[in-house]
N, CA, C and O atoms as CSV, one atom per row, in Angstrom:
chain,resi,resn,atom,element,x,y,z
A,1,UNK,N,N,34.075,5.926,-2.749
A,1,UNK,CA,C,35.226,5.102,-2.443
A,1,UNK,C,C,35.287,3.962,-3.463
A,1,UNK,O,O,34.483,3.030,-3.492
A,2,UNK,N,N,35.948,4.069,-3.996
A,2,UNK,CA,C,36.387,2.612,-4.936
A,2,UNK,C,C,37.016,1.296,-4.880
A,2,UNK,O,O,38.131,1.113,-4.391
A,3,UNK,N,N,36.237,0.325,-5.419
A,3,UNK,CA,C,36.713,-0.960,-4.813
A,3,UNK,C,C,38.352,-1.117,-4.808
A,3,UNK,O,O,39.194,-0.498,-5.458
A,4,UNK,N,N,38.475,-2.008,-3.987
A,4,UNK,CA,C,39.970,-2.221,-3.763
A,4,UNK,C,C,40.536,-3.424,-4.722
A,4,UNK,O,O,41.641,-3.537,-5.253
A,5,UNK,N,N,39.398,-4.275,-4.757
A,5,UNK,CA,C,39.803,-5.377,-5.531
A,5,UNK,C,C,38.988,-5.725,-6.700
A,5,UNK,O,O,38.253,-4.816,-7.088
A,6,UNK,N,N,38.929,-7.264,-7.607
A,6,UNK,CA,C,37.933,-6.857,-8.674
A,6,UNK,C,C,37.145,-7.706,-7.807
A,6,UNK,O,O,36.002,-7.646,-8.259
A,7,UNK,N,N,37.166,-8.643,-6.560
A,7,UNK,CA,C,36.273,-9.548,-6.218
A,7,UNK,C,C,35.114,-8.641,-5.130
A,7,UNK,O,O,33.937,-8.874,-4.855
A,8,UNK,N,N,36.075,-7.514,-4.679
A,8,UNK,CA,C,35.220,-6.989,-4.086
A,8,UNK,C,C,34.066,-6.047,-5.086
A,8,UNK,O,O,32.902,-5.767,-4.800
A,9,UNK,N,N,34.779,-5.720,-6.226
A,9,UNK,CA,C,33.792,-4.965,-7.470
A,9,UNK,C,C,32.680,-5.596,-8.076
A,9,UNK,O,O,31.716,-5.037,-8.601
A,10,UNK,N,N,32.989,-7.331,-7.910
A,10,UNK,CA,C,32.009,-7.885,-8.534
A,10,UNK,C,C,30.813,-8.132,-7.507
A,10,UNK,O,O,29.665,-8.152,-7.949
A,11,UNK,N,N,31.069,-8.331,-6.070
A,11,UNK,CA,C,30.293,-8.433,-4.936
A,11,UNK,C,C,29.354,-7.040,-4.802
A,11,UNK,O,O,28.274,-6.873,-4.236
A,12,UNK,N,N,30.071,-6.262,-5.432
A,12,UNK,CA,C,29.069,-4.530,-5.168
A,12,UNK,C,C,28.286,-4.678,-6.156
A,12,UNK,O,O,27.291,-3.956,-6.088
A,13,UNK,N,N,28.373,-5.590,-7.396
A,13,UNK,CA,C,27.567,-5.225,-8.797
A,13,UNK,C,C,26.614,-6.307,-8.388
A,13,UNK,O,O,25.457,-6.090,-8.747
A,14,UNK,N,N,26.781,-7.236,-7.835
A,14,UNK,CA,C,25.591,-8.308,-7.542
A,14,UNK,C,C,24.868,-7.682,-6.478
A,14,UNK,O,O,23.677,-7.996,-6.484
A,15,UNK,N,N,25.158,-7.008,-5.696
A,15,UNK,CA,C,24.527,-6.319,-4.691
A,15,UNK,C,C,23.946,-5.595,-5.408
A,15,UNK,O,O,22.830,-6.098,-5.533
A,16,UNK,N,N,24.005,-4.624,-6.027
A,16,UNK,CA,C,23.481,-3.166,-6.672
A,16,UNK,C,C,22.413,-4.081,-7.702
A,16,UNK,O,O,21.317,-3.526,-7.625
A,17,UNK,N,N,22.364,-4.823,-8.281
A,17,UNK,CA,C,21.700,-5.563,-8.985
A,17,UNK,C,C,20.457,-6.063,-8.445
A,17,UNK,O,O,19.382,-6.037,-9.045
A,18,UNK,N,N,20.726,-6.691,-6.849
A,18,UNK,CA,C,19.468,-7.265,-5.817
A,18,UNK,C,C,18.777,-5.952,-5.337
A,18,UNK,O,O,17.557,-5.944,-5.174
A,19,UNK,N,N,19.583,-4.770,-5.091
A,19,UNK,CA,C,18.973,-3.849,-4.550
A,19,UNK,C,C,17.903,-2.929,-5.586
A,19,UNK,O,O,17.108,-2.069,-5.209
A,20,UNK,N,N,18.165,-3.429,-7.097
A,20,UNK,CA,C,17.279,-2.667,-7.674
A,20,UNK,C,C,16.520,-3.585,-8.453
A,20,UNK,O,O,15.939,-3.297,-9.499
A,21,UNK,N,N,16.548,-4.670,-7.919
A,21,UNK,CA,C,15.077,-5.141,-8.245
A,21,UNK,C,C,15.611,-6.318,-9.506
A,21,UNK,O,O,14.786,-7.183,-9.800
A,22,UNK,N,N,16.655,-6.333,-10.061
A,22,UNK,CA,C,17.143,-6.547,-11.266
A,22,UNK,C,C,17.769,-8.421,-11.288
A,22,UNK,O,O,17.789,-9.217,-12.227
A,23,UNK,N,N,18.265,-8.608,-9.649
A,23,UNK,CA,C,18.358,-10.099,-9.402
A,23,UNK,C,C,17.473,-10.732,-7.915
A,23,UNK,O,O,17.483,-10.234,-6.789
A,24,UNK,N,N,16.897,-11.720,-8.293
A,24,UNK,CA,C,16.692,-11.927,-6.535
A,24,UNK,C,C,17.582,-11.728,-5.689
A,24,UNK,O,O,18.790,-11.690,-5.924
A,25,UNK,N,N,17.024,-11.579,-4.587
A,25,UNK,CA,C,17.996,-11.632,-3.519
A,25,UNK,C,C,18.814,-12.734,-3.002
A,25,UNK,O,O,19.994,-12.972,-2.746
A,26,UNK,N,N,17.281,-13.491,-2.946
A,26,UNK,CA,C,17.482,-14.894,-2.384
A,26,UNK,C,C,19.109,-15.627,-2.734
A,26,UNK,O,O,19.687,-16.320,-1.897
A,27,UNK,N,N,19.639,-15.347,-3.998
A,27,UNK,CA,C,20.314,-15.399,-4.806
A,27,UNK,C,C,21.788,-14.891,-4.324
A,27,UNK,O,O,22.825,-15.262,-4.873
A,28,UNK,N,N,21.742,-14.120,-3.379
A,28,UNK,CA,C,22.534,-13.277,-3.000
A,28,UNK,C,C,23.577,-14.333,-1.651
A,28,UNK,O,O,22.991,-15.007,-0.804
A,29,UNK,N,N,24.822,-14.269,-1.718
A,29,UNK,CA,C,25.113,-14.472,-0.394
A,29,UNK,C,C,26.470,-14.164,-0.298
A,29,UNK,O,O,27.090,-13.819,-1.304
A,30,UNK,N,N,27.180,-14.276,1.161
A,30,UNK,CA,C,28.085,-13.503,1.759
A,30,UNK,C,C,28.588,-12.437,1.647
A,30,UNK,O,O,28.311,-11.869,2.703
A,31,UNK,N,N,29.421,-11.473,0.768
A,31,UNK,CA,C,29.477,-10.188,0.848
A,31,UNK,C,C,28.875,-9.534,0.382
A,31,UNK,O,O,28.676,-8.453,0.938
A,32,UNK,N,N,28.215,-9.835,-0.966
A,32,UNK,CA,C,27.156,-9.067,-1.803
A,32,UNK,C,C,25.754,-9.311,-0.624
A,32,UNK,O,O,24.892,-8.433,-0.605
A,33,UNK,N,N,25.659,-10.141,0.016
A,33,UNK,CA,C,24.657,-10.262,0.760
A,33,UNK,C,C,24.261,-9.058,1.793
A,33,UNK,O,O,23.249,-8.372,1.939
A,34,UNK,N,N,25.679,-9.130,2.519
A,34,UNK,CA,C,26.141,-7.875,3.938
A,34,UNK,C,C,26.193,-6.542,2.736
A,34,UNK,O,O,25.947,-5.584,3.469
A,35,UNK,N,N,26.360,-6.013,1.440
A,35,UNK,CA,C,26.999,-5.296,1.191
A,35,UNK,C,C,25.643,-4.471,0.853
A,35,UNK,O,O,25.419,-3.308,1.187
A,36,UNK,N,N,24.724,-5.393,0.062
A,36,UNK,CA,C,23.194,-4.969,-0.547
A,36,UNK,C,C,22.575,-4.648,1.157
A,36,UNK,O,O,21.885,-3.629,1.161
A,37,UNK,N,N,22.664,-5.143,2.196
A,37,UNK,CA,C,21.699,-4.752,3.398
A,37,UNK,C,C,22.437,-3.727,4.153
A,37,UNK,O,O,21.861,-3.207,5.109
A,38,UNK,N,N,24.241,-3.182,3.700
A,38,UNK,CA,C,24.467,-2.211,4.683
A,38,UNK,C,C,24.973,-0.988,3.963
A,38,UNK,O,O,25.330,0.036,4.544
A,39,UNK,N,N,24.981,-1.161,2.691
A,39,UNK,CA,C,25.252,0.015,1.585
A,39,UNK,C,C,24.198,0.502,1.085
A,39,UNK,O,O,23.180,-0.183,0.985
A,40,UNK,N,N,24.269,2.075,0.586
A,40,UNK,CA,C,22.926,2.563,-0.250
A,40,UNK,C,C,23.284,2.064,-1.608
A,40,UNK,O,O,24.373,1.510,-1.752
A,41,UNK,N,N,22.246,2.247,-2.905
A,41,UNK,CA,C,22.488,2.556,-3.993
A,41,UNK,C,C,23.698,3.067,-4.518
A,41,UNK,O,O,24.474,2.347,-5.146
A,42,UNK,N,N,23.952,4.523,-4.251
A,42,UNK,CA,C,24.583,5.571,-4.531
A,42,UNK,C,C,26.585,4.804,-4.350
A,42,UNK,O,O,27.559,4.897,-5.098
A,43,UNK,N,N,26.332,3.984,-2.728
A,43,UNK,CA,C,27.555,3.752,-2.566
A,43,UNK,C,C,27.963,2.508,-3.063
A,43,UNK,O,O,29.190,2.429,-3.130
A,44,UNK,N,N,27.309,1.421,-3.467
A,44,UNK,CA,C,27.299,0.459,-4.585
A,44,UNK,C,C,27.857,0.900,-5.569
A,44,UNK,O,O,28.954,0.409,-5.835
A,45,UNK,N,N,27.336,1.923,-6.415
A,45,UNK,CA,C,27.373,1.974,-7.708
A,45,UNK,C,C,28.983,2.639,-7.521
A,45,UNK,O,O,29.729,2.543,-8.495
A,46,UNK,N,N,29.348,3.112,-6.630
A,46,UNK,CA,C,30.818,3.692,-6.425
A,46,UNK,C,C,31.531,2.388,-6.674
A,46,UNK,O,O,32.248,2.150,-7.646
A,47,UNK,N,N,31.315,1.767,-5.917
A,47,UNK,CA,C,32.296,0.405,-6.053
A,47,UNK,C,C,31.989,-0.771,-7.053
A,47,UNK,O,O,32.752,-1.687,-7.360
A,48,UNK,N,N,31.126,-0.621,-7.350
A,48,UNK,CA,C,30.311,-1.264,-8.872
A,48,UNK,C,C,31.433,-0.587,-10.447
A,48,UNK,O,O,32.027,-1.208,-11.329
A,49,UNK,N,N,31.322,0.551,-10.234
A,49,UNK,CA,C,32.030,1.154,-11.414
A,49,UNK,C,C,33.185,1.143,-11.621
A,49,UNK,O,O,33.675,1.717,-12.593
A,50,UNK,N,N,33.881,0.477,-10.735
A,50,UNK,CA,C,35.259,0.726,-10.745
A,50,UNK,C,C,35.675,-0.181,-11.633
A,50,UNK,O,O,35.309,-1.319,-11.930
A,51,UNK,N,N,36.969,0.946,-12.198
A,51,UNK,CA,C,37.363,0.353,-13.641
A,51,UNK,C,C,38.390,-1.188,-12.676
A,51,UNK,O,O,39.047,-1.029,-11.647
A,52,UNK,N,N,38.228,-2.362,-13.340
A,52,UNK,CA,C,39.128,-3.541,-12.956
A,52,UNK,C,C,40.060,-3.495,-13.177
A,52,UNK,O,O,40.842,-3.994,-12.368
A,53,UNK,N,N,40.601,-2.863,-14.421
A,53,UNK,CA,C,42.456,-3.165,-14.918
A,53,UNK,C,C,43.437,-2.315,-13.873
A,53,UNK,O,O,43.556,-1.168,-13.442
A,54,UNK,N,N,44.166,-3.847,-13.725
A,54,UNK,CA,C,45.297,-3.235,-12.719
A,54,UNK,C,C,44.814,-3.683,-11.320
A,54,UNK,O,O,45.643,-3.606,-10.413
A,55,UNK,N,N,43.451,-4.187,-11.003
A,55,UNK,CA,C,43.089,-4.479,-9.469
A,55,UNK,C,C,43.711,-6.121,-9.500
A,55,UNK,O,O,43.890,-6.813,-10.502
A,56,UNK,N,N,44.010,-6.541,-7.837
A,56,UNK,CA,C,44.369,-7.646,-8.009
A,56,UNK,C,C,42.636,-8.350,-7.903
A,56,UNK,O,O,41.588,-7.727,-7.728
A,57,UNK,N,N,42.879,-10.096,-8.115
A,57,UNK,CA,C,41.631,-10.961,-7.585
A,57,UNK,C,C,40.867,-10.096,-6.218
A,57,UNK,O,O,39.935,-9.297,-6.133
A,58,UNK,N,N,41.850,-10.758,-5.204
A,58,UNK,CA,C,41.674,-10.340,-3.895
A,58,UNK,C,C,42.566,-9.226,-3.022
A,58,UNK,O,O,43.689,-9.198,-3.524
A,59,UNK,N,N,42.505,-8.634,-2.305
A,59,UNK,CA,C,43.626,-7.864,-0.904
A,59,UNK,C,C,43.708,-9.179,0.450
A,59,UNK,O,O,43.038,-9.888,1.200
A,60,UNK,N,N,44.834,-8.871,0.099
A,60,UNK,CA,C,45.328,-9.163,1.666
A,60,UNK,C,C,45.333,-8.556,2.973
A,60,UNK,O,O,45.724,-7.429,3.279
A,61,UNK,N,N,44.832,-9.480,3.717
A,61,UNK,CA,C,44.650,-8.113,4.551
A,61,UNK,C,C,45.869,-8.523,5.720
A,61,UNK,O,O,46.204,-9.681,5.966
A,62,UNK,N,N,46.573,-7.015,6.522
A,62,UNK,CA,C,47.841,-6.782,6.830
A,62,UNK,C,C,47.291,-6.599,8.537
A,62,UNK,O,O,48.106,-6.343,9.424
């Protein structure tokens, strides 16, 4: 599944980053926080990769 936004893309890459050892955690907080303790690897890197051009900042949510 691919991120929706780029803020949510950048929250999966700081996550995927704590989860492999690569940033502290400690370091980590609010969505990258929830995202590194309730996502695997595999589904990080889904939303980590996503190309940015064309995503807005944020979604609104409806």
């Amino acid at each position: 599944m691919p991120a929706k936004s780029a803020a949510q893309q950048k929250a999966a890459g700081a996550a995927l980053s704590a989860k492999r050892g690569e940033t502290p955690k400690f370091k980590l907080k609010g969505a990258s926080k929830s995202m590194m303790e309730s996502m695997s690897e595999k589904q990080l890197e889904e939303f980590a990769h996503t190309p940015r051009k064309g995503k807005p900042e944020h979604v609104t949510k409806h």
